[in-house]
C-alpha positions as CSV (number, residue, x, y, z in Angstrom):
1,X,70.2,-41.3,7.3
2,X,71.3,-38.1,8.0
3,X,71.9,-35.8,4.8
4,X,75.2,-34.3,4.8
5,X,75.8,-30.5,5.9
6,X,76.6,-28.5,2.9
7,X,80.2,-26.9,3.1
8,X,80.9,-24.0,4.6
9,X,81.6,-20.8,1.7
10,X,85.4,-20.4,1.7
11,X,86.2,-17.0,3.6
12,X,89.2,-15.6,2.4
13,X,91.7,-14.2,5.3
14,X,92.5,-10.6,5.4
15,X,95.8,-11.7,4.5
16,X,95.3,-13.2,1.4
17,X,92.7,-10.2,0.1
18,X,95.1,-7.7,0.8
19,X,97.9,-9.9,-1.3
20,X,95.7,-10.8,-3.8
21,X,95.1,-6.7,-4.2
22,X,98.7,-6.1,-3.5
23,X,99.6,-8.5,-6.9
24,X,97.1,-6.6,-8.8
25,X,97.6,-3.7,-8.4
26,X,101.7,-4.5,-9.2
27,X,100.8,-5.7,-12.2
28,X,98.6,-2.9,-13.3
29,X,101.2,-0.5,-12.1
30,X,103.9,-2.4,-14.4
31,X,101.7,-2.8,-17.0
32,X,101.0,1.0,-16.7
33,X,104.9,1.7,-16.6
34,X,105.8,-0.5,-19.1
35,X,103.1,1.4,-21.7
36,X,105.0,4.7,-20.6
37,X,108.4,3.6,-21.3
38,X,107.1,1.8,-25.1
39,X,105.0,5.7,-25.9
40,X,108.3,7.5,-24.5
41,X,110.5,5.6,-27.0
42,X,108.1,5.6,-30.3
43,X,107.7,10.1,-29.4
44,X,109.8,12.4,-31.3
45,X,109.9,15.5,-29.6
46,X,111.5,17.3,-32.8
47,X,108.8,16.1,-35.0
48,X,107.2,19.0,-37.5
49,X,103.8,19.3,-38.9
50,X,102.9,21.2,-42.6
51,X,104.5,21.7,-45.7
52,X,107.1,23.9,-47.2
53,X,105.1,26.5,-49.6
54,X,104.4,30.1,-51.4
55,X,101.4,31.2,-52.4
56,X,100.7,31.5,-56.5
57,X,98.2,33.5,-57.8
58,X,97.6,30.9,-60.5
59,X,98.5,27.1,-58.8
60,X,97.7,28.2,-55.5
61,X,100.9,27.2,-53.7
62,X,104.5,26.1,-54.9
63,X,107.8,25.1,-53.5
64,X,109.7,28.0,-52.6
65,X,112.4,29.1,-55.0
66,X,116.2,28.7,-53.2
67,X,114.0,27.4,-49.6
68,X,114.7,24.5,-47.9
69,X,113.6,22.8,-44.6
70,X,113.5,19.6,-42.4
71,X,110.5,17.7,-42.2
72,X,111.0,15.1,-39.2
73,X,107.9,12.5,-38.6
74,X,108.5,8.8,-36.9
75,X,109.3,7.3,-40.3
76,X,111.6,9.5,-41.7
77,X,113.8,12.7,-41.4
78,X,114.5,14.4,-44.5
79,X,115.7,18.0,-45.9
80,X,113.8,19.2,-48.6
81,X,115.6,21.7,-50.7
82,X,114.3,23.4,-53.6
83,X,116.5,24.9,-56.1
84,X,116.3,28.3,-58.2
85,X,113.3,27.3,-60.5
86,X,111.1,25.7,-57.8
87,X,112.5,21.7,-58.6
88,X,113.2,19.9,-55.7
89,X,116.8,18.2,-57.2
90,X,119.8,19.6,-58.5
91,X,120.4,23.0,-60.4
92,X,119.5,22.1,-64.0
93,X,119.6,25.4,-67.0
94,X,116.8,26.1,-69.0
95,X,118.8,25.3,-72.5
96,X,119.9,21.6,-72.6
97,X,123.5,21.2,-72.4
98,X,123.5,16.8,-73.2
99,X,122.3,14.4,-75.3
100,X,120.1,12.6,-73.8
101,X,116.3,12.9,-72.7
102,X,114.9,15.3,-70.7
103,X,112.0,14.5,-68.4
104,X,109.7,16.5,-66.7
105,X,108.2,14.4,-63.6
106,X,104.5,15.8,-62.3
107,X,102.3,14.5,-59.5
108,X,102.3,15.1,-55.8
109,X,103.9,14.0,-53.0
110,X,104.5,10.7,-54.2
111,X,107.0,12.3,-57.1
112,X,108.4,15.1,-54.7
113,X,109.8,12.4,-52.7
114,X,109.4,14.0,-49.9
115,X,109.9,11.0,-47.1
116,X,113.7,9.7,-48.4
117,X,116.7,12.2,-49.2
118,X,117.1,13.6,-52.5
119,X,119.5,11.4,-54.0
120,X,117.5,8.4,-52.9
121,X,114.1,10.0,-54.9
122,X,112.3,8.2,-57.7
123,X,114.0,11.0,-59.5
124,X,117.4,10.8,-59.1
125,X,117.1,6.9,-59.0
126,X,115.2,7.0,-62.8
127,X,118.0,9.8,-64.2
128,X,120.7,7.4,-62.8
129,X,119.5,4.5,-64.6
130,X,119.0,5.9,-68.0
131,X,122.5,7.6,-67.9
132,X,123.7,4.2,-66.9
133,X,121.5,2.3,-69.5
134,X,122.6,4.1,-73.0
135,X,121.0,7.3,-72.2
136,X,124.4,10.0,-71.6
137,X,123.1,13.1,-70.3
138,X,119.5,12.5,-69.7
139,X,118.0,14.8,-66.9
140,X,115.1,14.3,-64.6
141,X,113.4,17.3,-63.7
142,X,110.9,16.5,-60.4
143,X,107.8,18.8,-60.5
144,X,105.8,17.2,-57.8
145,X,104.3,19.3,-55.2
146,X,102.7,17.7,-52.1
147,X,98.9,18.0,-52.4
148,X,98.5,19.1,-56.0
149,X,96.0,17.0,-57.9
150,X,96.3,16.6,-61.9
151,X,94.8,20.0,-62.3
152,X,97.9,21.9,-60.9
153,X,99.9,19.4,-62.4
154,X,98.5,20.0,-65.6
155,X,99.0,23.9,-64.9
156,X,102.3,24.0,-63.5
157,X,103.6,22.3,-67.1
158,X,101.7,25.0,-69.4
159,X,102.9,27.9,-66.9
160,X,107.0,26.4,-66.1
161,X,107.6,22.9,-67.7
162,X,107.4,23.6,-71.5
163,X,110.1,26.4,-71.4
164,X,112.5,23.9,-69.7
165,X,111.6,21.8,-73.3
166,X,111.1,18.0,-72.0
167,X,111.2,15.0,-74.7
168,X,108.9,12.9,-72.3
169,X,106.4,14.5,-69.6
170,X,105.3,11.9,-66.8
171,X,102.8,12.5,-64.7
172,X,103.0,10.7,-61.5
173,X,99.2,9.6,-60.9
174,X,98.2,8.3,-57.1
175,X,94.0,8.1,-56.5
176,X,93.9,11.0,-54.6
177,X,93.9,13.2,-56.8
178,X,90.9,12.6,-58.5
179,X,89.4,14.1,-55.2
180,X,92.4,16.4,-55.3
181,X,90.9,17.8,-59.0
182,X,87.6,18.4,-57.0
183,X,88.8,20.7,-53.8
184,X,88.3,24.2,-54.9
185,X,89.3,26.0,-51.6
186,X,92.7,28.0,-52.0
187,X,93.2,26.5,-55.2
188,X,92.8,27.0,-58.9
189,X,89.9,24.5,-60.4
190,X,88.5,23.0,-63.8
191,X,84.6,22.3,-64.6
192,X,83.1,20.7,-67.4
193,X,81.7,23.4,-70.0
194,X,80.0,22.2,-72.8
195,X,82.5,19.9,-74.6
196,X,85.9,21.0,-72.7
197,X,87.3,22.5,-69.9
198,X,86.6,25.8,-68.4
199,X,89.2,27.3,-65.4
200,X,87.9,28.4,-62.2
201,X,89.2,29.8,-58.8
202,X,91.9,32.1,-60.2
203,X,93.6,34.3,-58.9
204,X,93.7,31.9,-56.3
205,X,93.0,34.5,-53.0
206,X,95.4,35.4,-51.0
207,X,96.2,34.3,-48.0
208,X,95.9,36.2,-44.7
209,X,98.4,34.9,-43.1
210,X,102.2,34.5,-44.3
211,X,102.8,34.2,-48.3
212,X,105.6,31.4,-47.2
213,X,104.9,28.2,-45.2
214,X,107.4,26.4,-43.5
215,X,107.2,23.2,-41.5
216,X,106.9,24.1,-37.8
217,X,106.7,22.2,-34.2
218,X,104.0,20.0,-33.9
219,X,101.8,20.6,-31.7
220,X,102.8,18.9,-28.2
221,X,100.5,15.7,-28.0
222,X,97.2,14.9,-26.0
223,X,97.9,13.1,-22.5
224,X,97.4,9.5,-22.5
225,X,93.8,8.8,-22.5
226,X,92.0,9.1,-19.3
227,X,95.8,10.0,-17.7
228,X,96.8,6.2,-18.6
229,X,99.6,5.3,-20.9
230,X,98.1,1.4,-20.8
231,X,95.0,2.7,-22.0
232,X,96.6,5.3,-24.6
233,X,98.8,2.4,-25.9
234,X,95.6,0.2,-26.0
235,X,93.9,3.0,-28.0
236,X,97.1,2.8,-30.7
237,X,97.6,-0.9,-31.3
238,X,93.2,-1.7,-31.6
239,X,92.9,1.7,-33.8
240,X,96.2,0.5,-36.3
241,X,94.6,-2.9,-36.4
242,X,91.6,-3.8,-34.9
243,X,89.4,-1.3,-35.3
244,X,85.8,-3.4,-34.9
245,X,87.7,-3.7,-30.9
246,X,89.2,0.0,-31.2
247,X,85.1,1.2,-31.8
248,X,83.9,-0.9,-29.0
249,X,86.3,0.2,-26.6
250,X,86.1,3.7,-27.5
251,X,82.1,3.5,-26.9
252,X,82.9,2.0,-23.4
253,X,85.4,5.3,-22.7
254,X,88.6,3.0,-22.7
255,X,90.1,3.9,-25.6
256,X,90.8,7.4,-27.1
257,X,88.3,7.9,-30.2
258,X,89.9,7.9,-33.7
259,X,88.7,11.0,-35.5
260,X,87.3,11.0,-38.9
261,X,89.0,12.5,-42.0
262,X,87.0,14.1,-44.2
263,X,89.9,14.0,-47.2
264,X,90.6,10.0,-47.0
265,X,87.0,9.5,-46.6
266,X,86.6,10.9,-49.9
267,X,89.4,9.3,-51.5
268,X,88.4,5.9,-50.4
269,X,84.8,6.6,-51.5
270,X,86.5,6.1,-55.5
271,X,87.3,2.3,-54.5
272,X,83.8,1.7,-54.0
273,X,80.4,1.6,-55.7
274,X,79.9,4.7,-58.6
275,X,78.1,7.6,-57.2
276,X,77.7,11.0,-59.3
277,X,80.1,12.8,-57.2
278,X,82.8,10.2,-58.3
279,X,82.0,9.9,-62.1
280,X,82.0,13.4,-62.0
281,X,85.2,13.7,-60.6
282,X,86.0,10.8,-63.3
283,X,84.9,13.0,-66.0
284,X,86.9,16.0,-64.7
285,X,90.0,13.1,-64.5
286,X,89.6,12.2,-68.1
287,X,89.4,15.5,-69.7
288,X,92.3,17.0,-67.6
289,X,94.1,14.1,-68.7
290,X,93.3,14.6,-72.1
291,X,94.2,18.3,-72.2
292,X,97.6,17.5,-70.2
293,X,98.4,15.6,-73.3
294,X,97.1,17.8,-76.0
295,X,99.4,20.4,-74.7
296,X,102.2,18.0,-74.4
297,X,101.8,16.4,-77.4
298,X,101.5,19.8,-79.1
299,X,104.6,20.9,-77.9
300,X,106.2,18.0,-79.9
301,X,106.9,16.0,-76.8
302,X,105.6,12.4,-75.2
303,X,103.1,12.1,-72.2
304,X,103.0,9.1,-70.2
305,X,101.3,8.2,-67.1
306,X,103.1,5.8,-64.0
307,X,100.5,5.1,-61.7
308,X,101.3,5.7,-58.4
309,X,99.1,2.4,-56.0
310,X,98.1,2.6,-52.5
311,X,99.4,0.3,-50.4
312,X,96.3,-1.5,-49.8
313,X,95.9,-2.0,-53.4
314,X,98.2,-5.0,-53.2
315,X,97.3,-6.6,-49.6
316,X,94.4,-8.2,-49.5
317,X,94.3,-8.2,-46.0
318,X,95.1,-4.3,-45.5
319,X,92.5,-3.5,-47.7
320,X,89.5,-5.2,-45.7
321,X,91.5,-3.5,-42.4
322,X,91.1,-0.1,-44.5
323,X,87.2,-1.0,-45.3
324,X,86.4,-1.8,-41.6
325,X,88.0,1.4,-40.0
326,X,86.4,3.2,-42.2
327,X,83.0,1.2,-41.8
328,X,82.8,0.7,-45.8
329,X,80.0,-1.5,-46.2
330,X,78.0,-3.0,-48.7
331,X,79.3,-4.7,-51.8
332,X,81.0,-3.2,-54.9
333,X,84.5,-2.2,-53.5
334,X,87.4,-3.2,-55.0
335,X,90.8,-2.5,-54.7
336,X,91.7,-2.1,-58.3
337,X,88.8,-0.2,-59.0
338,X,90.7,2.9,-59.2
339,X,93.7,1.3,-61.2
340,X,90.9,-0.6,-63.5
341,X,89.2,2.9,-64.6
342,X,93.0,5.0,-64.7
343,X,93.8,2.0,-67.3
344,X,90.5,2.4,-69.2
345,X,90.6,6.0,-69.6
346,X,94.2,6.2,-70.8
347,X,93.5,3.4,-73.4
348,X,90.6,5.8,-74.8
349,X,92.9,8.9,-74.6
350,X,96.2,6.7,-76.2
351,X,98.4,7.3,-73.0
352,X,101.0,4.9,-72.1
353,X,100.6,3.7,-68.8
354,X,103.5,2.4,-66.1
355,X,101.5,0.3,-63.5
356,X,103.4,0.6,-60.9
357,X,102.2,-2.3,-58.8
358,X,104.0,-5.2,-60.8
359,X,107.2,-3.5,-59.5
360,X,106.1,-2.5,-55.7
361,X,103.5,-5.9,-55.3
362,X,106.5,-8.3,-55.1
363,X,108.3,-6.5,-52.3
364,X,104.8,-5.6,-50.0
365,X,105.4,-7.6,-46.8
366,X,108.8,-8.8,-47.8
367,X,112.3,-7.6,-45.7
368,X,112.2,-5.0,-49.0
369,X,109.0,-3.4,-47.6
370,X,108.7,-0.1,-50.1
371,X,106.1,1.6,-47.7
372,X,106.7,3.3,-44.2
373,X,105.3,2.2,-41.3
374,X,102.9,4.8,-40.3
375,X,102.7,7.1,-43.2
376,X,100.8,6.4,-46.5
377,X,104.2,7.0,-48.6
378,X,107.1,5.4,-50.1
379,X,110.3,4.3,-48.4
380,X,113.6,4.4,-50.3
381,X,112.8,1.2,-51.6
382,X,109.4,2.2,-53.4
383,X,111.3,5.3,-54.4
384,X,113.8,3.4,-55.6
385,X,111.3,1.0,-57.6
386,X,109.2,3.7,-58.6
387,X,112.6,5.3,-60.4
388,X,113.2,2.4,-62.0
389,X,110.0,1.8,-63.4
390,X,110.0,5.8,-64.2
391,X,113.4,5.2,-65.8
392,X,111.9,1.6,-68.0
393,X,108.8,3.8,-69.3
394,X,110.9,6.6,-70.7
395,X,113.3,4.2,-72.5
396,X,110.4,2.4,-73.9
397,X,109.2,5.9,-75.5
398,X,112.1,5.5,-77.8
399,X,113.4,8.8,-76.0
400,X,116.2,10.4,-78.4
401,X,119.6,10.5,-77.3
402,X,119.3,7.1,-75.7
403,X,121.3,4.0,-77.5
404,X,119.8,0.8,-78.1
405,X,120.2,-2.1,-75.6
């Protein structure tokens, strides 16, 4: 028997090469589009970059007496308006005119508010619930200043907050400022010495530049990566949330490389095993803490902390996304690390702690999400939570002027 011929290869006709090129290159070209049209809508062409500052000899920086400007991002567009003492809030005069308690708010960005409009800030939302819960008059002064760490805080109430004479002092803690305490460029700066505290870094320099800092234009973006908006919106979506992918493609040029942060790097590094740089910067924490209080409590008012979480502090699953786009390895991180030790400290220094995350933790990932989209910070909602919680902790102080529910 004769074996059978093996088939002939299948040769494809011109015609159908040319179509099957034609088809792919239409749907590349669609795809391509369709990536421009999706980056055209999520731009904002107005949006600003920096801060709203004046240089201080002793904190550094401050808010700008009587300045205001916008500050536009893709999650928010907000004017931030400082009044005639450096608040960001309504005009309020150095003698008290009411009954109830006053409070003077410190922290950072988180307490400025910075990301909703001023009537929507943890500020206004905590004075509006004590004057509506028994507490006529009460005023909420908001002292926070984006960037300062507890060390300016703690400054800004010996050099300003006393003479406005607050019943309650809180101090708005997020975990950044632990590595906030430790900067020491263009900023004032404690040390341990011996068994305290000893100030460094003052008179802060001057600058070089302008004394006041205003938000500006940011800069106009990169082009898409490698001129294509598929690849620059493949870049994007791998970087926000698959960033094991986003490396690989990155090391294979086809997506853009996410640059490192130096500041968040150091940040996250208190989430994970002890080094001596971070009990260091513990130790620093603790005893600013403690001398916040001593001069608080000396002044015949209350100190309190509200701790201020991170997101990731109550998603599981964002907190292993955080660990693997930072490439934290290893065992020993946690995300209540930070949190745990805040809690620990304050218990050996006697001061009262609102933990924020029983308030924020039951609206992460509902329709009441309390934190933007693309920026670390609070919507109105986790202003508005944080205000309330603000507003809970002051009544529990047994503030005076406040009647009994």
């Amino acid at each position: 028997m004769t074996p059978a011929a093996a088939p002939a290869p299948r040769r494809f006709p011109r015609g159908e090469l040319l179509l099957l090129a034609f088809s792919a290159a239409g749907a590349l070209l669609f795809v391509e589009l369709a990536a421009r049209l999706v980056l055209a809508a999520a731009a904002r062409p107005d949006r600003t970059v920096g801060i709203l500052s004046a240089y201080h000899p002793l904190l550094g920086w401050v808010p700008p007496a009587g300045e205001s400007a916008w500050l536009r991002e893709p999650d928010f567009d907000t004017l931030l308006a400082i009044n005639r003492d450096g608040l960001r809030g309504p005009e309020v005069p150095r003698e008290r005119t009411g009954p109830g308690p006053r409070v003077w708010l410190a922290g950072d960005s988180f307490a400025q508010g910075y990301t909703v409009d001023e009537p929507l800030s943890a500020r206004a939302v905590a004075e509006a619930k004590l004057r509506a819960e028994g507490c006529a008059g009460a005023e909420v002064l908001n002292a926070g200043v984006a960037g300062y760490g507890g060390d300016q805080s703690h400054l800004r109430y010996r050099e300003q907050g006393r003479a406005f004479a607050p019943e309650v002092v809180v101090y708005l803690f997020f975990g950044n400022d632990l590595s906030d305490n430790a900067r020491r460029r263009k900023k004032p700066f404690f040390v341990l010495e011996g068994d305290g505290l000893a100030l460094r870094g003052v008179p802060v320099p001057e600058p070089e530049g302008e004394r006041l800092l205003r938000p500006g234009p940011a800069p106009a973006p990169p082009p898409p990566w490698r001129g294509s908006a598929a690849l620059e919106w493949l870049s994007r979506r791998t970087a926000a949330g698959q960033p094991a992918l986003h490396r690989r493609l990155a090391a294979w040029g086809l997506a853009r490389p996410w640059p490192d942060h130096g500041p968040t790097r150091q940040w996250l590094a208190f989430y994970g095993p002890p080094t001596p740089a971070t009990e260091e910067a513990w130790a620093i924490a603790e005893a600013v803490l403690a001398a916040f209080a001593r001069d608080v409590r000396a002044d015949g008012r209350q100190f309190a902390i509200a701790y201020a979480p991170a997101r990731f502090e109550m998603d599981a699953a964002e907190f292993a996304l955080t660990r693997e786009r930072w490439e934290l390895a290893g065992d020993g991180w946690e995300s209540d690390r930070v949190a745990r030790r805040l809690l620990e400290v304050s218990g050996r220094l006697a001061i009262p702690v609102a933990d924020l995350r029983a308030w924020l933790a039951p609206a992460v990932g509902t329709a009441r999400e309390p934190y933007l989209a693309s920026d670390p910070h609070w919507n109105a909602v986790g202003q508005q939570l944080a205000g309330e919680a603000i507003a809970a902790q002051v009544r529990a102080l047994a503030a005076s002027g406040c009647t009994a529910r």
